[in-house]
FIVOSE-481759 format. One line per field, with one value per residue (C-alpha): residue number from 1; x, y, z. Coordinates in steps of 0.001 Angstrom, whole numbers, plus 500000, padded with zeros to 6 digits. Example, Ala and Ser with C-alpha at 12.3 -4.5 7.8 and 13.67 -1.06 7.14 Angstrom:
2
pos	(1 2)
c1	(512300 513670)
c2	(495500 498940)
c3	(507800 507140)
//
This chain:
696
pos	(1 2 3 4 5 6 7 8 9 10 11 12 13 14 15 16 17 18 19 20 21 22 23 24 25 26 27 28 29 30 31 32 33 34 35 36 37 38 39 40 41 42 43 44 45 46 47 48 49 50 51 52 53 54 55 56 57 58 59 60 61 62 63 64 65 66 67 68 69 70 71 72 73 74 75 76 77 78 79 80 81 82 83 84 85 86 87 88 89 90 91 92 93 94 95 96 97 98 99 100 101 102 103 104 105 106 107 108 109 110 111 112 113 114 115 116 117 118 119 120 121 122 123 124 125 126 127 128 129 130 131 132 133 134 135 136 137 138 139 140 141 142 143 144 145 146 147 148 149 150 151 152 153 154 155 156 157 158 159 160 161 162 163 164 165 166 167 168 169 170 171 172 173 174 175 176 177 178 179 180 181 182 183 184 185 186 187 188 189 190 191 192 193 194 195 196 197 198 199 200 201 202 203 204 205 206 207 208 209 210 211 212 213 214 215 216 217 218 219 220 221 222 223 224 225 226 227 228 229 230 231 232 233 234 235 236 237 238 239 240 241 242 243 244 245 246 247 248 249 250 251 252 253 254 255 256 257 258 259 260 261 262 263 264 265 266 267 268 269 270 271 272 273 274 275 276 277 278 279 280 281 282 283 284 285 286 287 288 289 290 291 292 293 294 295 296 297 298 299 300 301 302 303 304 305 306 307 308 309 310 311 312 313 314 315 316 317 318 319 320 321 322 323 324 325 326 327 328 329 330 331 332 333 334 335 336 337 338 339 340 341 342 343 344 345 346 347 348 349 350 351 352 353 354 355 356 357 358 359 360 361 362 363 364 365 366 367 368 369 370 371 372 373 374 375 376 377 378 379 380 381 382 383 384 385 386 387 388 389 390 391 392 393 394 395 396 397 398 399 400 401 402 403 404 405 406 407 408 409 410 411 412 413 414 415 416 417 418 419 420 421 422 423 424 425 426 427 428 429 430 431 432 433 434 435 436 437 438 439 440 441 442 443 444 445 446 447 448 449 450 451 452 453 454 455 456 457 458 459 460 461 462 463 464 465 466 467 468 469 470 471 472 473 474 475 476 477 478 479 480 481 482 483 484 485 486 487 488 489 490 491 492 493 494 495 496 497 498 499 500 501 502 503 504 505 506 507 508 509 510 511 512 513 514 515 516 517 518 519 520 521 522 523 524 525 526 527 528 529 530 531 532 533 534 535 536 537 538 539 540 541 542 543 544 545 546 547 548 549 550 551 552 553 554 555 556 557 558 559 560 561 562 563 564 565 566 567 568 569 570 571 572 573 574 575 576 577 578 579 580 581 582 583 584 585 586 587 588 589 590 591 592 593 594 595 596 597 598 599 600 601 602 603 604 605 606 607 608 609 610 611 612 613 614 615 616 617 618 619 620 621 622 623 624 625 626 627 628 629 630 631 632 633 634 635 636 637 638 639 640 641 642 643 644 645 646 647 648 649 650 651 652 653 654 655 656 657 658 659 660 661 662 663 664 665 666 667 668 669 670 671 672 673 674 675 676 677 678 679 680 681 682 683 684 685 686 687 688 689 690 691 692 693 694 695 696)
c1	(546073 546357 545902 548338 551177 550345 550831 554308 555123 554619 556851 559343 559445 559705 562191 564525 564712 564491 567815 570192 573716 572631 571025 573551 576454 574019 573105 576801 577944 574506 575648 579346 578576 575807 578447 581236 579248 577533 581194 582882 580049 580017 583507 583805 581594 582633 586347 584537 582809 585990 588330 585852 586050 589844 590553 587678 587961 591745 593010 590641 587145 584197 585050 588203 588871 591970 593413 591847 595238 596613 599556 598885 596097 595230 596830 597124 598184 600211 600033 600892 604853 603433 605459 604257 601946 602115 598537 598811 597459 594334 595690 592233 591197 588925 586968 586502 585440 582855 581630 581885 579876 577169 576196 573860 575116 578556 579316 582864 585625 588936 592382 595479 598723 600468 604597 608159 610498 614179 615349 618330 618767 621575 624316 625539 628522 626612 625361 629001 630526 627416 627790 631625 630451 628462 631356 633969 631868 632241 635123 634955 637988 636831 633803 636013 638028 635320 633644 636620 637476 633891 634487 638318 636781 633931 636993 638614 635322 635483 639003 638460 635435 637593 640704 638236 637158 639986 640306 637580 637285 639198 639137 641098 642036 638857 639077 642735 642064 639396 641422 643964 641011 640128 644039 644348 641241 643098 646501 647369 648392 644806 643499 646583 645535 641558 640288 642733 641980 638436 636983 639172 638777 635308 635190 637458 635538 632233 633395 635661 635198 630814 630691 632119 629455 627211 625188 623529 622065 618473 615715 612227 609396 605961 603555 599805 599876 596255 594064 594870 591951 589483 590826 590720 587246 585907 588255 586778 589378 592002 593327 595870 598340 600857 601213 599053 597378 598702 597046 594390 596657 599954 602430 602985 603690 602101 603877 602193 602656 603838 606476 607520 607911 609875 611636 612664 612943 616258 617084 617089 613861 612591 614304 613411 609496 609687 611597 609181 605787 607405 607646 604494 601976 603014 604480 607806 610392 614168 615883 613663 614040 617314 616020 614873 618431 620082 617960 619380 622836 622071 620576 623410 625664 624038 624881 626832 623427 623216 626359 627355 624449 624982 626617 629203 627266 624420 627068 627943 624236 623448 626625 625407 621808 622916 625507 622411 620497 623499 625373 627336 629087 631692 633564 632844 629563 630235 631025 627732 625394 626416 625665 622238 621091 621840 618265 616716 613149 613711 614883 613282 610207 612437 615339 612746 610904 614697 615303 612039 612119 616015 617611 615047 614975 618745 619088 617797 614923 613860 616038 613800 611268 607036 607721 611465 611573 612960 614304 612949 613511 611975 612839 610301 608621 611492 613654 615859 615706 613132 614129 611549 611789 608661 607843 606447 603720 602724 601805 598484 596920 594199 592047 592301 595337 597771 600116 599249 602206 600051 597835 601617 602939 600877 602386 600352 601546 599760 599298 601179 604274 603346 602649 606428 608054 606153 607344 603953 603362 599816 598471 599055 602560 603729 602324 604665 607754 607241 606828 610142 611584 610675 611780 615260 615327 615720 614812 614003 617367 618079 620972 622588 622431 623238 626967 626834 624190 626249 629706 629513 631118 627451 625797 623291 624684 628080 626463 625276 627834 629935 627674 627960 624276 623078 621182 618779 617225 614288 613716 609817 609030 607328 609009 606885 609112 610133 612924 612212 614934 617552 615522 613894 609866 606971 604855 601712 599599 597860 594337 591791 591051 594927 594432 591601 593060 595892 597004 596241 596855 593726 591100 588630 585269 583302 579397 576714 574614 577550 574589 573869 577565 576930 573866 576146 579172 577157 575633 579570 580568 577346 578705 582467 580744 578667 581455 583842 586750 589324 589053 587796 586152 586615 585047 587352 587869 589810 591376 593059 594969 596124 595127 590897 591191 592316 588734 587499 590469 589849 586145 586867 589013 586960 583573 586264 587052 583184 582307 584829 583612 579897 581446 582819 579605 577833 579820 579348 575321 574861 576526 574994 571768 572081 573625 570515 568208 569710 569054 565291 564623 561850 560053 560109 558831 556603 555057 555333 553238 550550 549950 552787 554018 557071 555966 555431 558741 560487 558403 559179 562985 563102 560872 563400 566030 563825 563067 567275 568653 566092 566885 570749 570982 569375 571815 574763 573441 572685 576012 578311 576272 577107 580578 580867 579105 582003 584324 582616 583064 586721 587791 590081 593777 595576 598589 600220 599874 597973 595799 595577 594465 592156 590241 590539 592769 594516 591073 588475 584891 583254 579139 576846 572711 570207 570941 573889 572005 569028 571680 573633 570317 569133 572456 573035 569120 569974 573246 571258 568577 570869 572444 569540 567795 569623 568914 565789 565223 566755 564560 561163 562457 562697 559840 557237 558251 561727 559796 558390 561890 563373 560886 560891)
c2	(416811 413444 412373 415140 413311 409430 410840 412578 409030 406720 409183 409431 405774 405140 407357 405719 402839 404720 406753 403686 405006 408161 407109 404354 406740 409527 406411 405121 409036 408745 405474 406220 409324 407579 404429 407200 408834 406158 404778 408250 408928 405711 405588 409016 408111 404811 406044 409539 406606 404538 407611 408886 405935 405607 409221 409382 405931 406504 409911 412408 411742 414107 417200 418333 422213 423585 427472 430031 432231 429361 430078 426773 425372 421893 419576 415544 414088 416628 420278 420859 419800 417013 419342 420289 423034 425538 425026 426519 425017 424794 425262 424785 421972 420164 423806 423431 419478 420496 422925 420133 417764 419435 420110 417840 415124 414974 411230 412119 414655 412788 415181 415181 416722 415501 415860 413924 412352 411014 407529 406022 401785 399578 398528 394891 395888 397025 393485 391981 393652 392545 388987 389735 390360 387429 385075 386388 384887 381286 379006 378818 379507 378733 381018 384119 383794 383762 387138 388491 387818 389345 392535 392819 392274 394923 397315 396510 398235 401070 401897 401582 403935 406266 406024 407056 410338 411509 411506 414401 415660 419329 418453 415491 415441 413946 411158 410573 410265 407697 405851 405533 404023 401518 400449 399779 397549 395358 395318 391728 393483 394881 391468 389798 388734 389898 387614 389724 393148 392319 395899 397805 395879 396143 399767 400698 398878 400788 404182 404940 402034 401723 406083 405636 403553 406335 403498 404693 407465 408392 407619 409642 408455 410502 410103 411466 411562 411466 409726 406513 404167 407353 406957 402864 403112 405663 405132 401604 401290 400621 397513 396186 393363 391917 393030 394924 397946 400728 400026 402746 405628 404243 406241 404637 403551 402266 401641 401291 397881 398724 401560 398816 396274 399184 401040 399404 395793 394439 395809 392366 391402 394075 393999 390383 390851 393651 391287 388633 390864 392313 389068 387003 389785 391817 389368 390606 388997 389790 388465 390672 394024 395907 397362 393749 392750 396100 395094 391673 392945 395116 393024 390456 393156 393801 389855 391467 392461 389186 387223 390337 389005 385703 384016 381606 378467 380076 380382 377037 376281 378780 377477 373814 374445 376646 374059 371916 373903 375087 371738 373559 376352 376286 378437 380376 381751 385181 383520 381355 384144 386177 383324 382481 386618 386284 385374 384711 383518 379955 379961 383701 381604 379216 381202 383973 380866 379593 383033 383779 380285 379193 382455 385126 383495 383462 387155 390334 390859 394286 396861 396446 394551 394712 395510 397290 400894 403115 406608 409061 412923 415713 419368 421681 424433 426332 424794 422605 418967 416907 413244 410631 406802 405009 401478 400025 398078 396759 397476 398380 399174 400695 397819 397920 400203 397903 398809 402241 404535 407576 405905 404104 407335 407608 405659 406461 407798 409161 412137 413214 412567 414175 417388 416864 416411 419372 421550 422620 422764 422825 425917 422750 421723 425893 426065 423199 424337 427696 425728 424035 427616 429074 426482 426294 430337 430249 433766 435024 438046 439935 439689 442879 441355 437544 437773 439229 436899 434445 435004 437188 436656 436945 434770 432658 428927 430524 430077 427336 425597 426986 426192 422267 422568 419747 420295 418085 419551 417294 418268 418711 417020 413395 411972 408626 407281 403360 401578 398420 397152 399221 402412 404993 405556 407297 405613 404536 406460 409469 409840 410757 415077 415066 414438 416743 419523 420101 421258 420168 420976 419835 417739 415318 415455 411763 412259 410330 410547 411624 412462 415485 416091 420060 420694 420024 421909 425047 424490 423942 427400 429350 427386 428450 432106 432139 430762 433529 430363 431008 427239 426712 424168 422166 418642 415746 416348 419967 418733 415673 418390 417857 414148 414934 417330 414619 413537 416641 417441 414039 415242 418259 416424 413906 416322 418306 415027 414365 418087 417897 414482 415507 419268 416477 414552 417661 418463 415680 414856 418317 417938 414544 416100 418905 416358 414210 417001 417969 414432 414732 418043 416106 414742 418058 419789 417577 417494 421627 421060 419170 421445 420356 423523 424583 423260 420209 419455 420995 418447 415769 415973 416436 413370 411636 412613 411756 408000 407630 409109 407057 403844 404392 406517 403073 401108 402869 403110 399365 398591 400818 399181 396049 397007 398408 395494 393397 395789 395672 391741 391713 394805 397445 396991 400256 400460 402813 403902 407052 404723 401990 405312 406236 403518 402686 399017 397056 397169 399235 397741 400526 400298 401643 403328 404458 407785 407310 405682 408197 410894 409600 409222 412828 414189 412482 413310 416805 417068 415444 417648 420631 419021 418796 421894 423862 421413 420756 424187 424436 421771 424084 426558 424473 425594 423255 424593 423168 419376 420396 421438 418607 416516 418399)
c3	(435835 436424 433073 431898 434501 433112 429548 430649 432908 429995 427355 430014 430636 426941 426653 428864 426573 423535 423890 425594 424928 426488 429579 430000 430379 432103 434630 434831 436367 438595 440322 440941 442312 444783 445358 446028 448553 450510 450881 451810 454177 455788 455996 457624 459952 461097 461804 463717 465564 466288 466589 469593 471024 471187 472317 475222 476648 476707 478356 477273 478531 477049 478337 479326 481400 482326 483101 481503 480701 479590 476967 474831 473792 475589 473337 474836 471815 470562 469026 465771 466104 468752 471729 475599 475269 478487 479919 482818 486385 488300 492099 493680 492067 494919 493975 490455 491212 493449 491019 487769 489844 490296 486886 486094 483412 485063 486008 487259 487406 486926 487805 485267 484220 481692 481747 480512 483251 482590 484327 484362 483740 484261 481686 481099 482625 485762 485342 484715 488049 489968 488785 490108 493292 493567 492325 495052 497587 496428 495971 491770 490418 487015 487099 488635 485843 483029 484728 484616 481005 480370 482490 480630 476998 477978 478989 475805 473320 476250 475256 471364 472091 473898 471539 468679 470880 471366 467420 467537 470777 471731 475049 475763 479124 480392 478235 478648 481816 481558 479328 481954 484124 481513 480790 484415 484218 481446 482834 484709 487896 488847 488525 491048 494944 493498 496314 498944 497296 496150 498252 496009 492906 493296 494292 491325 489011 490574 490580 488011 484690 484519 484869 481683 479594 477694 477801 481318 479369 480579 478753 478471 479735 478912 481438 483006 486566 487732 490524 488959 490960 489679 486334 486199 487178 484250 481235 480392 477948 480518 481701 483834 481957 483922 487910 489498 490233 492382 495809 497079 498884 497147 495202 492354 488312 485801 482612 479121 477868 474575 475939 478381 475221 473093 475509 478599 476569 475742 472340 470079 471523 469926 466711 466300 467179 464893 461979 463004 462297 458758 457558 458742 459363 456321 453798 453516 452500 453808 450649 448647 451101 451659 454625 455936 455220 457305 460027 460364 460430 462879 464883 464423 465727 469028 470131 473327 474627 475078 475879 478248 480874 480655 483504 482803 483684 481464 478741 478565 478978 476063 473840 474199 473264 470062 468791 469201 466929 464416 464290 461227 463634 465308 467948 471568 472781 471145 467645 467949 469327 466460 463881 465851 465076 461399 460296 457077 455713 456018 459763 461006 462661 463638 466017 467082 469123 469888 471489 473577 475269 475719 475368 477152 480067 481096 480476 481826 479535 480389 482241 485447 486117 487278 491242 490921 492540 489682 489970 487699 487633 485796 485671 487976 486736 488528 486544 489426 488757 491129 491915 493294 494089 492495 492221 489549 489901 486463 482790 481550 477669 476053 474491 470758 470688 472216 469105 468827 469294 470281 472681 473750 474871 477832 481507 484348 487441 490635 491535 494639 493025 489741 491663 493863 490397 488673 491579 492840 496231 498078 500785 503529 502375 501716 505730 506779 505137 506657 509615 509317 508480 511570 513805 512330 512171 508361 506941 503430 503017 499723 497481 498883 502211 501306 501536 505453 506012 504798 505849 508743 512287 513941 510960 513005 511466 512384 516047 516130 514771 517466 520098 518867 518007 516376 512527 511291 507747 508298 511597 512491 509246 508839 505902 505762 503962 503472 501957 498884 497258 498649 497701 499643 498283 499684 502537 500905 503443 500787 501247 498714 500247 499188 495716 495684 497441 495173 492369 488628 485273 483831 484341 482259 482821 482173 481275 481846 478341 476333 473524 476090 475344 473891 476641 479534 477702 477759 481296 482434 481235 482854 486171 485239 484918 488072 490749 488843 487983 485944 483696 480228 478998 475614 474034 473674 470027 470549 473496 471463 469352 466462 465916 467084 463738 461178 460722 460060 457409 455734 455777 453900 451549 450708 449931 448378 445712 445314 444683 442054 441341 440622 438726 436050 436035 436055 432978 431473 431824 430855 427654 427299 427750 425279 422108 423052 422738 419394 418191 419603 417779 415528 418887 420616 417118 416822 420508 420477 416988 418252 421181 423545 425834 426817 431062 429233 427767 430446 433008 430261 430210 434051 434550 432921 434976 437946 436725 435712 438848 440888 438887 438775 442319 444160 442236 443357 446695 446937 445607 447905 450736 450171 449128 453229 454692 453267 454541 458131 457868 457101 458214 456394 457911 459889 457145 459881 462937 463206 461227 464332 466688 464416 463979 467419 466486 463993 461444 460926 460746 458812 458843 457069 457453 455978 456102 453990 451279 451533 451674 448755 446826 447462 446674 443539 441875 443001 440818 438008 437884 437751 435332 433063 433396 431176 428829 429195 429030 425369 424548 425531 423249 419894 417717 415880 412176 413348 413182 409684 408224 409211 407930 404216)
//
């Protein structure tokens, strides 16, 4: 036996050199096809790695469970059409976290519920009548003057605005009638004796001219209100940036750096950081790029966001330092702004520095600032609108996906007043309102009965209000409320059993081996089963929606592109194979005429195979490995920003093992051999008199 093998080793080795152009081709296909793998694998499962990381250090966790009869499917980064899926709620949650913790494996139950609020910023000419304000109380002639010229010019792009709608508007008399608002702002005499009539200047100005800026529209903040110290502590990518965070038993926000740098940040900050990183970080060039060039116009038109804020001492200030820097323009602080904003590639680096350290800091960067109360709103699931006063107490990211727009979406808020704005109300909170009900004699009547009720000579309010009786609607009721900056907000006076006993829409469950990850999913369910609670429960890759599924999609497409890969090279070496075999019709006659048998040729040819896809299949291996390790040094850039998520920051830093080279190398001498059976199995059927012809 042995002998038989070294005989059938040393023709197989020979024949490797013997038949070059054939097993150069045939060991070409061999060691793309192991290089193709051993990068597709290793890529796939670097960005699985790195896409893990970002969604369960950020908002999902291992294991998230939420309501059973839940409409939607638990989607925190989106369903398919990246909407608000109806989950459903858990109203007993400090049940279901008793029950989660005591599964063994569980590290921590954190509470969420994920929802979109509206809030409402100041305008520049907000700004402009405050700054009017502040000017009446001194003696500066000059100054009144110039705020006035900037409130009169703002009044003056009001009224073009409005002229223009009533162009296309049916109905006009709404804005006719602002329009007579705003021509009473420019006319000389609403501006005579200001000092004397400054109450009503300033009332007129308040009530009737800023209502009519669109510019006060809301804007929509997504956000997860949770137990925000519980969620600090076990989503270790978190981290606070500028301010602070919430203080234990505070109601309170936390915005996402990067929606507080695109959303709430003045709106040529933005455009020129955005300018600035198309043209340094990605080599653009605005001469060469007509959308480059749009941009700067654009930006160059929005110089009022600028010169609108500015005091008039800043202006002068501002108008000085620009003239420095432009000696070549001339005219007012409008003219010059406007001048400044029209960048190009010589001076982009240039006036972006210019603007964040003499311009930024004389205007209202962001609409409100780290420690401002805010007002936000949201729609309950009743469908009234809820209001709530909420300070902000500073930004935070997810390390490695500060410019992630996904992971961006998220601001953090606590949980109290997620659960006021979603409209749901707890056993202890339904008890004190019925409370409050009964002491003011309020009673639940149908809508036959409403308008007696209502109406009638013997109503009970009628009473009262006879009698002289006082009303207080807060009566019996501890508001523990406080007033910052002119707004009322929640005392800060929560304790943790009133997160817990509450209600929440879902909840993430942290693990302490997350390599247990499927054990403890299956033990979670036989505890959902035995304490009869109406949750499911779901790993952090279903619960991410839509985005957890892209590796698994560019899984399937890439063993898609190598199964049709290796179906050409299959192909290919097979047909390779079979013209080789024609050519060695003498050999094989001559080895079946001296005794060879069919097992032997058929162990010869595969043999061959063997040595060549061992040879070549290392090769390719070795090669796509060091082909990732270079990759894993400088890192393969996020060209957009599902990209960024996915590889959890601005590169990926793909590795690669063992098992993908052992993996590609199996794979690959598998095809091959298929390849060359059929063959190989021609060749065991070529006859010796087929030798002795061919040699006649």
């Amino acid at each position: 036996m042995m002998a038989r093998f070294r005989i059938v080793f040393m023709l197989a080795w020979r024949n490797l050199f013997s038949h070059k152009g054939k097993n150069l081709l045939v060991g070409f296909l061999i060691a793309f096809g192991a290089f193709l793998v051993v990068v597709g694998t290793s890529l796939l499962d670097s960005i699985e790695h790195t896409m893990n990381k970002s969604i369960i250090s950020s908002v999902a966790g291992h294991l998230q469970v939420y309501d059973k009869k839940a409409k939607d499917e638990l989607a925190l980064f989106g369903g398919g059409f990246m909407g608000s899926p109806d989950i459903g709620s858990m109203p007993d949650y400090a049940k279901i976290k008793k029950a989660m913790l005591a599964v063994p494996n569980v590290k921590a139950v954190v509470p969420m519920g994920i929802d979109i609020v509206e809030f409402y910023t100041a305008t520049e000419l907000d700004y402009a009548i405050e700054s009017f304000r502040k000017v009446l109380e001194k003696d500066a002639p000059d100054l009144l003057a110039a705020v006035i010229t900037k409130i009169r010019a703002m009044a003056e792009l009001l009224k073009k605005e409005f002229e223009n709608r009533l162009e296309v508007l049916a109905n006009r008399e709404e804005v006719e009638k602002g329009l007579t608002n705003i021509e009473r702002v420019l006319s000389d005499d609403f501006w005579v004796d200001v000092k004397t009539r400054s109450d009503q200047v300033v009332e007129f100005l308040d009530t009737k001219l800023a209502p009519l800026v669109d510019e006060a529209e809301g804007l929509f903040m997504r956000y997860l209100g949770t137990d925000l110290h519980l969620f600090a502590q076990h989503f270790e990518s978190f981290e606070i940036v500028n301010g602070q965070m919430v203080p234990q038993g505070s109601r309170g926000l936390l915005l996402n750096q990067k929606f507080y740098d695109d959303i709430v940040r003045n709106q040529v900050a933005r455009e020129l950081d955005d300018l600035h990183e198309e043209t340094t970080l990605k080599g653009k060039k605005i001469r060469k790029d007509p959308l480059l060039q749009n941009q700067v116009e654009r930006i160059a038109r929005q110089y009022r966001r600028i010169t609108f804020q500015l005091e008039p001492d800043q202006a002068q200030l501002l108008s000085a330092r620009l003239q420095k820097l432009m000696p070549q323009e001339k005219g007012n602080i409008e003219e010059l702004v406007q001048a400044f904003l029209l960048v190009n590639d010589d001076n982009l680096n240039e006036r972006h520095k210019f603007f964040f350290e003499e311009i930024a800091p004389l205007i209202k960067l962001y609409k409100f600032n780290i420690g401002d109360v805010i007002t936000i709103r949201a729609y309950t699931r009743s469908g009234y609108i809820k209001s709530s006063n909420v300070k902000v107490y500073g930004t935070f990211r997810f390390k490695g996906l500060e410019s992630s727009d996904l992971a961006g979406a998220f601001n953090l808020l606590d949980m109290l007043t997620f659960r006021d704005l979603y409209g749901m109300m707890t056993a202890e909170k339904l008890e004190e309102l019925k409370g409050i009900k009964e002491e003011v004699g309020l009673t639940d009547i149908g809508a036959t009965d409403a308008e007696a009720a209502l109406f009638g000579a013997d109503s009970q309010v009628e009473a009262r209000l006879d009698q002289g009786a006082g009303f207080d609607e807060f009566a019996g009721v501890d508001l523990k409320k406080k007033t910052e900056n002119g707004m009322a907000i929640h005392e800060s006076t929560y304790e943790q059993k009133d997160i817990d006993h509450g209600v929440a829409l879902n909840a993430a469950i942290i693990l302490d081996d997350p390599k247990k990850l499927e054990e403890t999913r299956v033990a979670i369910e036989q505890t959902i089963a035995a304490n009869q609670l109406e949750i499911q429960v779901i790993d952090w890759q279903a619960a991410s929606g839509i985005v957890g599924q892209l590796v698994v999609l560019v899984r399937v497409v890439l063993y898609v592109a190598i199964f049709i890969i290796f179906l050409v090279a299959l192909v290919v070496i097979n047909n390779t194979m079979i013209m080789a075999t024609m050519e060695r019709t003498v050999e094989i006659g001559t080895m079946r005429a001296i005794g060879g048998q069919s097992r032997f040729i058929l162990g010869l040819f595969m043999l061959e195979t063997i040595l060549l896809g061992m040879a070549a299949g290392l090769l390719g291996s070795i090669v796509g490995a060091i082909v990732m390790l270079i990759f894993g040094h400088v890192g393969i850039p996020a060209v957009a920003d599902i990209l960024v998520f996915l590889f959890s920051g601005p590169r990926l830093f793909p590795t690669v093992g063992l098992g993908n080279m052992i993996g590609a190398w199996v794979v690959i001498l598998f095809v091959s051999l298929v390849a060359t059976f059929y063959p190989a199995f021609i060749a065991t059927r070529i006859q010796p008199f087929v030798a002795m012809q061919a040699r006649e």
